[in-house]
N, C-alpha and C positions, 0 to 999 in steps of 0.2 A: 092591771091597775097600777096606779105610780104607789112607792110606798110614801110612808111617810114621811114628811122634811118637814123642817121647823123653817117658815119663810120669814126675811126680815126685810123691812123699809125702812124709808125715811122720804121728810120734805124738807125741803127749808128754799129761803128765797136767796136768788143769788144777788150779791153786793158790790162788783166789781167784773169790769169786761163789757164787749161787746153785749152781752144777755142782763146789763146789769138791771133790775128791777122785777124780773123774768121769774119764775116757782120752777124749779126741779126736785121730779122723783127718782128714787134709786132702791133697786130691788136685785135680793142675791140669794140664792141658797148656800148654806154650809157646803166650802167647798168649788160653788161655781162659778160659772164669772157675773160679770156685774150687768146690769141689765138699768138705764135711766131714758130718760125723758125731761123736756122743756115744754112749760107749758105758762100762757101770759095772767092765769090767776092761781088761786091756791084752787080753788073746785076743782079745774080741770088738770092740775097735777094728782089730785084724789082720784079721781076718776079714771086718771092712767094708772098709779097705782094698782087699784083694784083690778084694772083691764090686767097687768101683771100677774096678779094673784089667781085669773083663769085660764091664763097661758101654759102652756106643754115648762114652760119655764119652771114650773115648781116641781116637777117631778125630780129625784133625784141625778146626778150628773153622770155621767161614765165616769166609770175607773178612769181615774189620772195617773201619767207615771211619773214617776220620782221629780225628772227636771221638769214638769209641767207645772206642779205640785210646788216645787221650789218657784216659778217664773210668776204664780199665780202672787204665792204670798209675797213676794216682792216686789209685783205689781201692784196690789193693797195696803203696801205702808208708805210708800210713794209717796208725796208731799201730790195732791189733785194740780192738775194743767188743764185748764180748762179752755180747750179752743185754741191750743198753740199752734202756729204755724213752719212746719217745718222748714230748717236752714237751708234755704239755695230755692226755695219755692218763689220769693219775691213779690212783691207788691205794686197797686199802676194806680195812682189819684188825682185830678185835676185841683191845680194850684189853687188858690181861693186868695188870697191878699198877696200884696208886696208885688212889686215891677215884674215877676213871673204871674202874675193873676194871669188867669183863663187859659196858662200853660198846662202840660201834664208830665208827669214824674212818677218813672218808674226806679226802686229801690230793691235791691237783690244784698244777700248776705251770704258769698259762699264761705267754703269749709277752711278757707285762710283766713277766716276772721275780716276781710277789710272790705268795708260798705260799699260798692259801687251804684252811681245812681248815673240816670238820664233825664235831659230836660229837653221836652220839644212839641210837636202835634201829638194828637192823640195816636194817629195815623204811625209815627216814626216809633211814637213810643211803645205803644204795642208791641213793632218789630224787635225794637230793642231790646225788651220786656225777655221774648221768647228766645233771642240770641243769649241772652247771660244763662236763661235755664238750659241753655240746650247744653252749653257750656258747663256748667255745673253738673247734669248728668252725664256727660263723656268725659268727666274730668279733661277738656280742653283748657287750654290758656285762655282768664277771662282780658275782654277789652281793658285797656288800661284806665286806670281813675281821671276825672277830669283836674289835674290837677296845673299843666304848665300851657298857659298859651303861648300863640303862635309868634306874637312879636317878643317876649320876652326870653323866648327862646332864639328868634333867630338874631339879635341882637349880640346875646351872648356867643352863638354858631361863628358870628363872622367876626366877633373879638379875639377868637382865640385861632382863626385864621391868619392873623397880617403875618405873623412869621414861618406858617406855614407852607406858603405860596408866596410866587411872585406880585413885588407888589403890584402890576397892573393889572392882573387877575383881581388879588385884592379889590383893588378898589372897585372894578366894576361889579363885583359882589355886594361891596358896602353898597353902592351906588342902588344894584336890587333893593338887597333890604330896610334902605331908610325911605326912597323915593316908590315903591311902589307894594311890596310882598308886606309890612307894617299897615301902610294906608287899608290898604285893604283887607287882612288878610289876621292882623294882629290880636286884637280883641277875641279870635275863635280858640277854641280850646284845640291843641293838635290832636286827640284822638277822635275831635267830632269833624276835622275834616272829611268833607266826601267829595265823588266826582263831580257834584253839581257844582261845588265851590268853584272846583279850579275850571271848570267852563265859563264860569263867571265869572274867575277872577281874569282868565284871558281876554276875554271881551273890554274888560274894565282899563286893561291895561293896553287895547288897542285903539279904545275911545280915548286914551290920553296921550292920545299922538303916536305911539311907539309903530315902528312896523313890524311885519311878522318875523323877520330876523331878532329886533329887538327881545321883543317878546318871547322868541324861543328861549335867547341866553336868561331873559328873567325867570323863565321855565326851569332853564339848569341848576339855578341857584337856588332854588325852593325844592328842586329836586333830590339836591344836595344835603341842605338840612335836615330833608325828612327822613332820606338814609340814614344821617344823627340817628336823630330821634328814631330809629327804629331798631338800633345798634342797643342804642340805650332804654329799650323798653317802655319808650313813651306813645308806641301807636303799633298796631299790628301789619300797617302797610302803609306803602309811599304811595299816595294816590298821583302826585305830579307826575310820575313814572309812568301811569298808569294810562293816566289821560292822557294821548294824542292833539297835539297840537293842530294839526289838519293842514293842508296845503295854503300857500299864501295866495290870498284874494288876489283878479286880477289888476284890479287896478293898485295893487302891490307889487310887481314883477320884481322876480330877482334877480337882482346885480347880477350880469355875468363882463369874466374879464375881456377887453379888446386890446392885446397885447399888438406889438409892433409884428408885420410878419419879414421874413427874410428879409428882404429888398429894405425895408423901411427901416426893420433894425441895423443893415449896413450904412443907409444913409446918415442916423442916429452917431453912429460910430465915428464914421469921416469928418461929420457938424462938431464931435466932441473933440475932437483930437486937438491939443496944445490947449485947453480952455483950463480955467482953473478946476471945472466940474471935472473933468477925463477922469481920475481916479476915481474919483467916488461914483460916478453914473455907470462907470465898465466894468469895475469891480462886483457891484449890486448886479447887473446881468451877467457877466460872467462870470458868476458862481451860485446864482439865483439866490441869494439873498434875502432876505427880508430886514425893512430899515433898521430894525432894533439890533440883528446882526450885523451889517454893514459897519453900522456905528460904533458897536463897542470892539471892535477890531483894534489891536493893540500890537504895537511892531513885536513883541518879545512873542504874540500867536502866528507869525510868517515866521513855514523854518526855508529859508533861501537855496540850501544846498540840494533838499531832495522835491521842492518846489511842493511846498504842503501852506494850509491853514487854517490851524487849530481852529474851531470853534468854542470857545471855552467859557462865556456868557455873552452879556448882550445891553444896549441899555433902556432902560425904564424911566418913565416921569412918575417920582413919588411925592405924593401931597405932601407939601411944605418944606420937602428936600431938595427938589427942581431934579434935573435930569442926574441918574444914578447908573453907575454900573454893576448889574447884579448875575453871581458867577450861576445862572439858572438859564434853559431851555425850555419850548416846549415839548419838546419828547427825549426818550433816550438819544435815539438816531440825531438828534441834532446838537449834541455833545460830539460833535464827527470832525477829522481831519479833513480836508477835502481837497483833492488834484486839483491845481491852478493850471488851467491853460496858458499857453505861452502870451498868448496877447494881452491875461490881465499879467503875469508877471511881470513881464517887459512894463507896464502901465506903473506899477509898483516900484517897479526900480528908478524910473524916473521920479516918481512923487517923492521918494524917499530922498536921492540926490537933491531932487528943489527946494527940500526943506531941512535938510543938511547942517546948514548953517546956521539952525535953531538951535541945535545940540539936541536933539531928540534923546532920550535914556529910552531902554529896552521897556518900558513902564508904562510910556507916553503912549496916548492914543494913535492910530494912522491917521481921522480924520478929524483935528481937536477943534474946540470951541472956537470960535473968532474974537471974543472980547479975552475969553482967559484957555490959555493950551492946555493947560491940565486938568481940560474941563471937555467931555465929549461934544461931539455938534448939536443943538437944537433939533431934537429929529421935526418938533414939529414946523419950523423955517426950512428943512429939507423938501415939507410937504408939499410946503407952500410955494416952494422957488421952482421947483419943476417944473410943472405946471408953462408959466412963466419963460422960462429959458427953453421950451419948446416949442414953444407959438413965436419967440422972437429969432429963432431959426428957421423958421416958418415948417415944423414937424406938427406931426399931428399930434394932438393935446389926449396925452394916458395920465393916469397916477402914477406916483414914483414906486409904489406895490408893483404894479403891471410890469414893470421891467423884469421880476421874477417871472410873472406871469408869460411872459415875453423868452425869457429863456427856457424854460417848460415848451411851449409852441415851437419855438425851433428844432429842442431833441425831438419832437414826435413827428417833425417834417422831413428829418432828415434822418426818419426810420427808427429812431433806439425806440427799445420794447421799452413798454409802458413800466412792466415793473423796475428795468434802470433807472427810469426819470423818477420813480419813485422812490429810491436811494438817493439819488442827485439831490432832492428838495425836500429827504428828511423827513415824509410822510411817516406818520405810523402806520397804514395801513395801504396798499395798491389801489382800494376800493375809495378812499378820500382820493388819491389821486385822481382816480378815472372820473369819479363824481364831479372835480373840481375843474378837471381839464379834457371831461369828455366831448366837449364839442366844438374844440380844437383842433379836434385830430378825424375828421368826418371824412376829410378827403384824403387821409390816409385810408380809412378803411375800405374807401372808394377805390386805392390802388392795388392796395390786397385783394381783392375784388377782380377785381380787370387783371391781375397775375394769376389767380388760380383759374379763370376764364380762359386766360390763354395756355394752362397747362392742359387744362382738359379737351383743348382744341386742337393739344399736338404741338402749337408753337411752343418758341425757346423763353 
């Protein structure tokens, strides 16, 4: 038999909470733990009661030991918690009023104190819901708060850009983020971006005319930002990095170069000679050039004696400063001295004598403004006149690019290995090379071909 104990209760209606209107009983013996019940009148809180009072519950406790003893009583003076919800558990409710109506929101509070919340379908928020706890029981890094959207951030991204980079980097940056990655893109908070966005937002940006080259660099630049932001703790991934842009549709075909080949760049050459273009169109292919180098080409960067030229910037169209000379590259490699062939030298030395009698200083550009010398050439009037002066020597009509493109083709026809040509033109990598100038060089590989053909057939 149980010995005897003195049993005590109690009722009373609870006034506050979830239960609030609600009758709860509570039943303890001297010594054990506590023993209650909720019930929706007073009868039926008596009635549990008593059910306690025939319970195995009244018989006396087991021996406690000291710290049990201690944990009991200091769980009994406790100030009651009635129905708290443990910190990092989290909470999921459907909106009810205000412009998020018939939304749902879920709210977590881990153990650093700071609220993070979600706003979306039921469906997202759920997942969401289950991501912050899972986080909070592996003590992982939670998601960031919804705190800085997307255009006010890249905004800021590409203001603190203009002196970091060159400006025509620059600006086709700003260019991204005022004309399309904001339109689109800006109102979203950056850590609720996801992949669907940015397939969306590609689409969005190819339904507004752009093509898929376009689109890619407007890829780089959100690319870029989000790197930011994820330096700075504002998202736990770059999803633009993420997402794959996908190959270009075909009725988008991509540009590829049709440079001059041998024969056509000799005849190029004989059509140039004594013109006023000679310098600057022989110079740009023979040394493969590109116009922003050609142009800022500066007599004090020709060293004459061991037939060298420096490349040591180049120039740029900066918004509201017109054409600028700025002392930047796009790669290391193209901060390079570079071997002049004898044919542009000689070209050189004559331009230089022709214009002589300007007084040129070591300062002066090679190929200067037309309306003012101390002022480089209009690269985009260089673009333009090409064009133009090739059709009126009756040559085939390329871009003024392609004459790099043009000297590339020739080293690969006339055998130098790919990664040479890839020093010549300043590539960062042999793999842009190839990519850029693999289909160029086809009937080269055709003759490597037909050589180890004839070794393995015994011929010389």
């Amino acid at each position: 038999m149980s010995p005897e104990s003195t049993v005590k209760g109690t009722i009373y209606q609870i006034k506050s909470g979830r239960n609030a209107g609600k009758w709860c009983c509570e039943v303890k013996l001297v010594g054990a733990a506590r023993r209650s019940a909720i019930a929706t009148s007073r009868d039926a809180a008596e009635a549990k009661l008593a059910a306690f009072h025939n319970e195995d519950v009244v018989v006396a406790p087991p021996q406690l030991t000291a710290a049990a003893r201690i944990e009991a009583l200091v769980r009994e003076a406790a100030p009651a918690r009635a129905n708290r919800r443990r910190r990092g558990g989290g909470t999921m409710y459907e909106v009810k009023t205000g412009r998020n109506a018939g939304k749902w929101r879920c709210e977590i509070m881990p153990p650093d104190g700071k609220r993070r919340t979600f706003l979306g379908t039921k469906e997202e928020t759920e997942v969401k819901l289950v991501e912050f706890q899972n986080a909070v029981v592996h003590h992982a890094p939670l998601p960031p708060a919804r705190t800085t959207r997307v255009g006010a951030y890249a905004h800021a991204w590409v203001a603190n850009r203009k002196n970091a980079v060159a400006a025509g980097s620059w600006k086709g940056e700003d260019s991204d983020v005022r004309n399309h990655i904001v339109p689109s893109l800006g109102n979203k908070f950056l850590v609720e971006l996801a992949p669907a966005d940015m397939r969306r937002f590609y689409k969005q940006c190819a339904e507004r005319g752009l093509s898929h080259k376009s689109v890619g660099y407007v890829r780089g630049t959100l690319s870029l930002i989000l790197s930011q932001a994820l330096e700075d703790g504002l998202v736990t991934r770059n999803v633009a990095a993420q997402v794959k842009l996908g190959k270009a549709p075909k009725e988008q075909p991509i540009y590829k170069a049709k440079p001059f080949t041998p024969d056509e760049a000799r005849r190029f050459l004989d059509e140039v000679k004594g013109t006023p273009e000679e310098a600057l169109y022989v110079t740009t292919l023979g040394l493969a050039l590109r116009r922003g180098e050609v142009l800022g080409l500066r007599w004090s960067d020709i060293i004459w004696k061991t037939r060298h030229v420096k490349l040591n910037g180049q120039t740029q169209r900066v918004e509201g400063e017109g054409v600028k000379w700025v002392p930047t590259a796009k790669t290391e490699d193209s901060l390079a001295v570079l071997d002049v062939p004898d044919f542009v030298m000689d070209v050189l030395v004559m331009h230089r004598d022709r214009y002589a009698f300007l007084g040129r200083r070591p300062g002066d550009y090679v190929f200067p403004g037309l309306e003012d010398p101390s002022e480089p050439l209009d690269p985009d009037k260089v673009t333009k006149d090409f064009p133009k002066w090739l059709e009126a020597h009756g040559l085939r009509r390329i871009r003024f690019h392609d004459l790099r493109h043009s000297a590339a083709s020739m080293y690969l026809v006339l055998g130098v290995e790919l990664w040479k040509v890839s020093k010549i033109l300043r590539h960062s990598t042999v793999k842009l090379t190839s990519d850029t100038y693999g289909h160029l060089y086809a009937h080269t590989s055709r003759e490597a071909a037909d050589v180890m053909g004839n070794w393995m057939a015994g011929g010389s």
